[in-house]
N, C-alpha and C positions, 0 to 999 in steps of 0.2 A: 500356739506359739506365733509371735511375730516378730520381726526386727523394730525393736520403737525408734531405735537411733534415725535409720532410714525411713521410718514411715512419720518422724518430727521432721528430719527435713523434706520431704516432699512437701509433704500439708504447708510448713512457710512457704517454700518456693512456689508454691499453684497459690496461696493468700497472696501474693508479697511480687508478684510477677515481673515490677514494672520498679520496684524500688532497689537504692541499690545496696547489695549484700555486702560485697570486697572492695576497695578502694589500695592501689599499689602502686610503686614508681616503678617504671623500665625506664630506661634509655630517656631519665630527664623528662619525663610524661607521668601524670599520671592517668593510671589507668583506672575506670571505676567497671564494675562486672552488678547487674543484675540478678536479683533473686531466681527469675527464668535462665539467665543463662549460666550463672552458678550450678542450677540444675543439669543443664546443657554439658556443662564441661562433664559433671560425677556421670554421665553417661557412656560420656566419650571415653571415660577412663574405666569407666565398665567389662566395655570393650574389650580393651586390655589384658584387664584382670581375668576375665574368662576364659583366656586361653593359657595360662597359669595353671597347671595340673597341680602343683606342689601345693602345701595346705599351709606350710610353715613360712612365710614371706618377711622377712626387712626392707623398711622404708627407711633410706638413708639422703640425707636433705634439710639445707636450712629450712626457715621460717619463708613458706610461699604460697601464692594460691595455686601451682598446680601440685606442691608438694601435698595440700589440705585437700582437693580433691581426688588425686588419688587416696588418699586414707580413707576416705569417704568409700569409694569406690572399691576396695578392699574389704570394710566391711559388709557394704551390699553384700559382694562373695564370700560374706563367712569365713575371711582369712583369721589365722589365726596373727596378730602382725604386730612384729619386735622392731621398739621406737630407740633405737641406741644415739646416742651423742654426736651429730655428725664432723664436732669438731676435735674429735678424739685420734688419737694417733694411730694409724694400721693396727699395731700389736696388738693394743686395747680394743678397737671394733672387732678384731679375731675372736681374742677371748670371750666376750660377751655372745658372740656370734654361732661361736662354739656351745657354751654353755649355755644356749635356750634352742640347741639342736635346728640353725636358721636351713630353708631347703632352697632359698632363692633370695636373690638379692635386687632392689627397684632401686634408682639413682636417680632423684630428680634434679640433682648440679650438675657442673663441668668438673667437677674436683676428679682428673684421670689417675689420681694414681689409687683411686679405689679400686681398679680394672683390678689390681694385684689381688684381690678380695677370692675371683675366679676360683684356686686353686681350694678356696673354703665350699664355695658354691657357685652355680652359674649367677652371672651379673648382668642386668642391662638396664640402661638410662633411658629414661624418659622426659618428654620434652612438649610439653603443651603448644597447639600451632595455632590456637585463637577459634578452632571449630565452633566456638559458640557465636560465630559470629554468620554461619551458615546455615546450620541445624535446625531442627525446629526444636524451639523451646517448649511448646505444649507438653511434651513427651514426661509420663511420670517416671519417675525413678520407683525401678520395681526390684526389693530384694531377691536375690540369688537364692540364699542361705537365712535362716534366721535366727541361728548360734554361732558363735566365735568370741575370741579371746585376745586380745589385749597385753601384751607384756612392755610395762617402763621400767626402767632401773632407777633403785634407788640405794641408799648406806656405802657412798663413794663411786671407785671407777671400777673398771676392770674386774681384777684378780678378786676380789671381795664383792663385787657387786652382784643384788640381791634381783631377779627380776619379778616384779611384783605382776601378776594374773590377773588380770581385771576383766569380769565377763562382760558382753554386750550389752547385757541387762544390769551392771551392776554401775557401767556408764552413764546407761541412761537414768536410773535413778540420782547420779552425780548431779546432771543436769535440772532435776526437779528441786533438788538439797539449794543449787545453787543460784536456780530461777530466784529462789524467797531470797536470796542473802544479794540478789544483785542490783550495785546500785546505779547502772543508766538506765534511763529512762528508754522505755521504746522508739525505735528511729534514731536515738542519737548517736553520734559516731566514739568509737572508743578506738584506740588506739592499743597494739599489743606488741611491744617490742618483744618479750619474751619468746623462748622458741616453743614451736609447738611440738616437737619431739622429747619436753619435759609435759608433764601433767597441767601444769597448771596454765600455760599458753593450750594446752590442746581443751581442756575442758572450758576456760573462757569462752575460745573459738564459738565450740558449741552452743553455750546457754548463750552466746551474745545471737547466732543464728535465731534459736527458738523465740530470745526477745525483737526480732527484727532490727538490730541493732545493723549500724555499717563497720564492718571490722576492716580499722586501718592497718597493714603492716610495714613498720620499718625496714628501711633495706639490709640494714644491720646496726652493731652497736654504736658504730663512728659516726652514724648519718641520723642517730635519733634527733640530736637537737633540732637540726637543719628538717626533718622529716617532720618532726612536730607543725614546726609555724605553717610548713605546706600542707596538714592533712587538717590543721584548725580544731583539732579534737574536742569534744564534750567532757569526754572522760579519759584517763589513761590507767594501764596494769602496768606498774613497776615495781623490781626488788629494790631494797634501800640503799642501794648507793645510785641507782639510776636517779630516784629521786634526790638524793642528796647533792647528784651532779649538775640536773636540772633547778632544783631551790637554792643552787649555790650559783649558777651561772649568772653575769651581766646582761644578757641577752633576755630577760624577763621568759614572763609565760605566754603561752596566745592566747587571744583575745577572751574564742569561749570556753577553753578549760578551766573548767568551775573545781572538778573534784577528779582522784587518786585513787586507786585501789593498790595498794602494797600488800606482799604475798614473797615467800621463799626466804625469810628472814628475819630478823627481829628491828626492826623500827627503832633511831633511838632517839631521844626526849629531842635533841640537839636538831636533829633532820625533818623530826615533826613541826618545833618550833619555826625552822625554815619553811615550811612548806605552809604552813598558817598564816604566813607575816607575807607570804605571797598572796593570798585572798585563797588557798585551796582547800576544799573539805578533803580532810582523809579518813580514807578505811582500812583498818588492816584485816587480812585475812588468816584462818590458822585451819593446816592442816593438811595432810599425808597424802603421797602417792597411790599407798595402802588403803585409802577411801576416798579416792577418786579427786585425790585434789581439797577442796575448800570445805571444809569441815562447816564452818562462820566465819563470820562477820563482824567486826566491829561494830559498837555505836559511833552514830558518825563524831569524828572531831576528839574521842575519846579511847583514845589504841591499847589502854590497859582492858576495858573490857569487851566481852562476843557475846554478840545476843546467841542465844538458842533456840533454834527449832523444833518442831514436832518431828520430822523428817530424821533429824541425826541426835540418838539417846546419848546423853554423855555425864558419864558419875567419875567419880574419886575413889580410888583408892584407898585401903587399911594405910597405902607406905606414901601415899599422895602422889601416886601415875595418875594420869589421866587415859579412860577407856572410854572408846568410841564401840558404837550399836548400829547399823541402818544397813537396809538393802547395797548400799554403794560400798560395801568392804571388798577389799580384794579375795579372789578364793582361795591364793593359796603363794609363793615363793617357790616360782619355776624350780623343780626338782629338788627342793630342800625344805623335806617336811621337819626335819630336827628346828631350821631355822621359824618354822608358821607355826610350830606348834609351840614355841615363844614366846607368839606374841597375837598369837588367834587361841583365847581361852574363853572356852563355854559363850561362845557368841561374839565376844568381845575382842575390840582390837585393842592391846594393851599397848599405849604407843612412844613410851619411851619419855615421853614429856610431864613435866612437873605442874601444877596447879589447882582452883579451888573454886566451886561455884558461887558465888556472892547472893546475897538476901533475896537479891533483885532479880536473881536468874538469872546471869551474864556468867563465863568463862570466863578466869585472869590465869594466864599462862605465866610462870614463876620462873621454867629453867627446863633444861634436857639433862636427863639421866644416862642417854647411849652417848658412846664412845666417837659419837661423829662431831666432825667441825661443821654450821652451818655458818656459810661466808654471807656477808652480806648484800651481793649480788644472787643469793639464794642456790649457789651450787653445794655442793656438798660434798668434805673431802673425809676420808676413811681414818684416822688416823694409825689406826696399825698398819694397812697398807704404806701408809709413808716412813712410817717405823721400821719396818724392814723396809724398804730402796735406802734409809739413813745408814742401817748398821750394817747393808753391804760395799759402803765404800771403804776402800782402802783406807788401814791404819785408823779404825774407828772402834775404841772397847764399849762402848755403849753410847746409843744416841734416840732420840724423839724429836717430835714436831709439836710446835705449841703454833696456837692459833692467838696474835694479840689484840685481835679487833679489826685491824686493817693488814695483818699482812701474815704471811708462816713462814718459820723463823727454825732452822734447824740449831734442837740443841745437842751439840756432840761431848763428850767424855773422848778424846783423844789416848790412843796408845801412845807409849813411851819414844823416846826419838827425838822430839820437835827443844828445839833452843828457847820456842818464848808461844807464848801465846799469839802471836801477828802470825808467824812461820803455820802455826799449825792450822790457823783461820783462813787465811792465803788458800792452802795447800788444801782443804775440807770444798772450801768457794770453787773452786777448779770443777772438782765433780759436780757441783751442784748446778753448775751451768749446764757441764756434759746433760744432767739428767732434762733441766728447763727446756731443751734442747727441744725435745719432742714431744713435750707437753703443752695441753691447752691453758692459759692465761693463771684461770683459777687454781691450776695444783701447782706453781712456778714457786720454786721457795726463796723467798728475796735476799733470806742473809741467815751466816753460821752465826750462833754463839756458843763459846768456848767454856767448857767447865771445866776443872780438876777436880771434883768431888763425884763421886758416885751418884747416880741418880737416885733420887726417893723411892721407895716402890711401898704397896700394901705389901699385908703378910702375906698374900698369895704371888707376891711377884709382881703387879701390875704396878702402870708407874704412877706418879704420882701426878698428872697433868696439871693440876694447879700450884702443883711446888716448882715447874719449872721456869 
């Protein structure tokens, strides 16, 4: 047995010494880090990690290079290491926190009111001091451990949310799935706004390493525009409205971004079209936390269809799911075998998605079958979860969440009482702030609409989401 994640990145870093890995802004600089001293830091954070008894660890932290090498660093030691939302509200990082049984908690922001966290587990921050600038870079990175596990969340927040198992090995095989499907070129710089505490910022990271690629990271979402023309990118990974915001902006594109990689959403003709009439080649990408991230690949410039690999088997369904095959599946749905054994049958990951292989061997993805909203900034919200927070406000006989493409839209059945349809809209909108209150951006519901009629349901009671 051996750790391959860890023994791919040493091999770049001792090839790759002198070229640079990271490129970041601090304090109006940027910063670039070398393949050697990238090595350098996953040492320093080694370190660390070693003196960490507990096996069960959360990494809580935006998109950063010492956030990515402590995770590095963490697996060297065989942690087993839960990637939660770091922009999620206290309550929700409890629960989640809870439910994958976490034994310690790493903090690489300033965000203090996680300290409250404590009372869950012990808490402490971490804070990179530049030691790569000291150290010697020779030094290989030697794993710890050469098993451990993986857990991201996916199918909404919270209360519902599913943590999906991913072993070491089933990473790095992500990584090999994802080397064939990726399209910069070696050396060139890509850019990753997305976070890396979702799947597909964190598996990028990766293969963009093993390509020797320079991974640029924004400082956040408000600074992408501005962050672009300073990092000059080759390539960039965007969800579709990042790009839609970007192909829509006056401010053009930079000079050498040629081409797009899109992922965590559906692409649509409109934002494609924008993004072509800029001069940019796009790619879309399709596929699950539950296999590591990037299943495929588009053809370039053509987003209805995914070439396929030798690496990830994928057929059709009697009812036309689409099931995935390959080393890179997840192993299992942290302590919820009723939920894996759902969707993990006879080998196959059955994944909820609708579509159909073509003559030519390409993947066209048609629709989702599961009961999730995917936004098109590529989060993902629960709908039953929001279904109940709807029907526990006050004065509400039945209510749902519809998704209309750009926004979610509580639709309520009001109780008796209200003098007019505005009164009761008013008085619904109240709550619904209370709730925005303490939520992240993507689950904020922008506006009530009022029904008097009952909601539609199937015979079994479910509701009718496109009747509403």
């Amino acid at each position: 047995m051996e750790n391959k994640i860890i023994n791919m990145l040493d091999k770049t870093c001792e090839k790759n010494k002198q070229k640079t890995a990271f490129e970041y802004i601090e304090d109006g600089m940027v910063i670039q880090v070398s393949y050697g001293s990238l090595r350098t830091q996953i040492n320093h954070a080694i370190k660390i990690v070693e003196n960490i008894e507990e096996k069960r660890v959360a990494l809580l932290g935006m998109t950063s290079f010492q956030w990515i090498c402590m995770a590095y660093a963490m697996i060297a030691c065989g942690k087993t290491i839960i990637f939660p939302d770091a922009t999620l509200p206290l309550e929700d990082l409890s629960v989640l926190l809870k439910n994958t049984d976490c034994e310690r908690i790493i903090i690489t922001d300033d965000r203090k009111d996680l300290e409250a966290l404590n009372e869950l587990c012990p808490v402490e921050y971490y804070s990179m001091d530049r030691v790569y600038k000291i150290i010697d870079r020779s030094v290989r990175i030697k794993a710890k451990c050469d098993n451990g596990e993986v857990i991201f969340f996916t199918s909404g927040t919270s209360k519902l949310a599913k943590g999906v198992v991913l072993t070491y090995d089933a990473i790095f095989a992500g990584v090999e799935i994802g080397i064939i499907n990726h399209v910069p070129k070696n050396g060139e710089r890509l850019m990753i706004p997305t976070p890396t505490y979702h799947i597909m910022g964190f598996m990028l990271t990766l293969i963009s390493i093993k390509n020797c690629n320079i991974v640029c990271y924004a400082r956040n979402m408000k600074t992408i525009s501005k962050d672009m023309f300073t990092f000059n990118p080759d390539s960039m990974l965007l969800v579709p409205s990042l790009l839609d915001f970007i192909a829509s902006s006056k401010k053009g594109i930079p000079a050498k971004t040629k081409r797009v990689m899109v992922g965590g959403g559906a692409l649509s003709k409109e934002t494609f079209t924008k993004a072509r009439d800029k001069g940019l080649d796009v790619y879309t990408g399709y596929g699950l936390s539950e296999a590591c991230g990037q299943a495929t690949v588009s053809v370039r410039n053509d987003i209805s269809k995914m070439r396929l690999t030798d690496n990830m088997e994928v057929k059709i369904s009697d009812e036309g799911e689409i099931l995935l095959k390959s080393k890179s599946l997840m192993k299992e749905y942290y302590n919820n075998k009723e939920e894996t054994d759902k969707v993990l049958i006879d080998g196959y990951l059955h994944t909820g998605d609708v579509g159909y292989i073509t003559e030519d061997n390409c993947l066209v993805f048609t629709g989702r079958i599961k009961d999730i909203i995917v936004m098109d900034n590529g989060e993902k919200v629960n709908c039953r979860e929001l279904d109940d927070i709807i029907n526990a406000f006050e004065k509400v006989r039945e209510g749902a969440i519809k998704w209309t493409g750009k926004e979610l839209v509580a639709v309520i059945v009001p109780q008796d009482g209200f003098c007019n349809v505005e009164e009761a809209e008013d008085y619904m909108m109240e709550q619904v702030k209370e709730y925005n209150k303490l939520q992240p951006f993507f689950r904020k519901i922008s506006r009530v609409e009022i029904k008097n009629e009952p909601l539609k349901r199937t015979s079994t009671g479910k509701i009718q989401r496109r009747e509403l």
